[in-house]
C-alpha positions as a printed Julia matrix, in Angstrom:
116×3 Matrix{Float64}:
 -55.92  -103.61  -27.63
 -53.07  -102.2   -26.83
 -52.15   -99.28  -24.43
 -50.26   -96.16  -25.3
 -46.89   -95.65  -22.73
 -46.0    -92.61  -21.94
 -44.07   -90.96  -18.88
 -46.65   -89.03  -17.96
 -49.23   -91.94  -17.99
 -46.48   -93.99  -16.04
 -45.64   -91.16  -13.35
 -49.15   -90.53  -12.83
 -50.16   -94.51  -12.16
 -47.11   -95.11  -10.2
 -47.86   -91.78   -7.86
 -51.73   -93.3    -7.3
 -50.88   -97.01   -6.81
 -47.39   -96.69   -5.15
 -48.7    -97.52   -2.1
 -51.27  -100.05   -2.57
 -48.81  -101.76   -5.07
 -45.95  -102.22   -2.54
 -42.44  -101.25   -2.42
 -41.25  -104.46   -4.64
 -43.52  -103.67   -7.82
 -42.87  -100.13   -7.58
 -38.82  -100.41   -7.29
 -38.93  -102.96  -10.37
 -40.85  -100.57  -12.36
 -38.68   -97.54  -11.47
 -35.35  -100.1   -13.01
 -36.95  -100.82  -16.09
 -38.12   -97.12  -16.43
 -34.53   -95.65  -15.61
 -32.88   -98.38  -17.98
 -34.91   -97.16  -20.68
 -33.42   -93.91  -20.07
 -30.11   -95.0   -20.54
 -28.54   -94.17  -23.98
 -26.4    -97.48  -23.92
 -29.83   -99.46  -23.64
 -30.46  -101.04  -27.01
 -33.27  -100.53  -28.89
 -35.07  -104.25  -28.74
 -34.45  -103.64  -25.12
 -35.95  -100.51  -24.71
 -39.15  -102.03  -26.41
 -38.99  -104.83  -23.68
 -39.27  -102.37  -20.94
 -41.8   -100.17  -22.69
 -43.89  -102.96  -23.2
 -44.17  -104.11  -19.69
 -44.94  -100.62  -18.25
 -47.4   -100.17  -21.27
 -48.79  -103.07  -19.4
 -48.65  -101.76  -15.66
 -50.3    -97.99  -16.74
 -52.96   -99.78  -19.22
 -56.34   -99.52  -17.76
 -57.37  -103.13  -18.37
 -55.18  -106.07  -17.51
 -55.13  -109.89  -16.56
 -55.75  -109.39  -12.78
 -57.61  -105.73  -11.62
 -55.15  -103.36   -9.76
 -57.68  -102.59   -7.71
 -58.13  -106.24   -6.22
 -57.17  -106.88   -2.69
 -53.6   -108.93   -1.92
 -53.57  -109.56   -5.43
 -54.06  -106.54   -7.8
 -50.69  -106.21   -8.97
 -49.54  -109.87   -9.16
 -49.71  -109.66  -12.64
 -47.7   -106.77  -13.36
 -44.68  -107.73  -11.07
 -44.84  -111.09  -13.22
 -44.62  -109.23  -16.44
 -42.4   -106.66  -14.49
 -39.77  -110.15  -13.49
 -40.08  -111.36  -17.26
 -38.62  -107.89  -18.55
 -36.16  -107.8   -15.78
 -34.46  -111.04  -17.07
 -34.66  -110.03  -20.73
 -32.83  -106.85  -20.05
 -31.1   -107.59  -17.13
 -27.5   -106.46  -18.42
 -28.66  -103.32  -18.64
 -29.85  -102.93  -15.05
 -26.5   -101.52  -13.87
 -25.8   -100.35  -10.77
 -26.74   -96.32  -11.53
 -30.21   -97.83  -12.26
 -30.51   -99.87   -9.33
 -29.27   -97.09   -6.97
 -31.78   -94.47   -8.74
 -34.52   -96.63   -8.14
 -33.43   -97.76   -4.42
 -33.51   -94.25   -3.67
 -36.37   -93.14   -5.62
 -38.42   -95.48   -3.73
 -37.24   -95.05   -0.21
 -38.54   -91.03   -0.92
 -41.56   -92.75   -1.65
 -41.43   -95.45    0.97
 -38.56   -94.58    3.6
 -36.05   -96.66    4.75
 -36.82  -100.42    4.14
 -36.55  -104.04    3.04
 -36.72  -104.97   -0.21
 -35.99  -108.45   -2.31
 -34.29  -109.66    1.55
 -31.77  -106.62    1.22
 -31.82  -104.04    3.44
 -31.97  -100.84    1.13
């Protein structure tokens, strides 16, 4: 069964699990989502990314978002996998548009060993 993405569907999960999910899964979600934005993005990789945060706002998945330590293991997984695929889109706009995205979310902090 698959889940229907939307932005409103993705704001609204990544505004109630921000937190619990973690700086890491959050700033990887906010790359794929502003790559997808991007008009020079190609269309198979625009499906990539749409895919994988079909997979982070869809209700059911392999390991429960609401489990403790591990809830959204899966999702940064699938969230990695889509990375690499697309990867050559992730310029530096997008990176810098999620880094500060999330430190409005998060504040100032460490993320991937880099100080953002």
């Amino acid at each position: 069964m698959a889940h229907q993405y939307s932005d409103k569907a993705f704001w609204q999960k990544l505004a109630e699990y921000a937190k619990k999910a973690g700086r890491e899964v959050v700033e990887k979600a906010l790359c794929l989502y502003y790559a997808a934005r991007r008009p020079e993005t190609p269309g198979w990789a625009k499906a990539v990314i749409i895919s994988a945060l079909a997979y982070f706002i869809a209700p059911i998945d392999a390991m429960p978002d609401f489990t403790p330590f591990v809830g959204f293991t899966d999702d940064l997984g699938v969230f990695a996998g889509a990375l690499a695929m697309v990867s050559m889109y992730i310029d530096d706009e997008v990176k810098t548009t999620a880094a500060a995205t999330a430190e409005r979310w998060f504040g100032r902090g460490r993320v991937g060993g880099a100080v953002t």
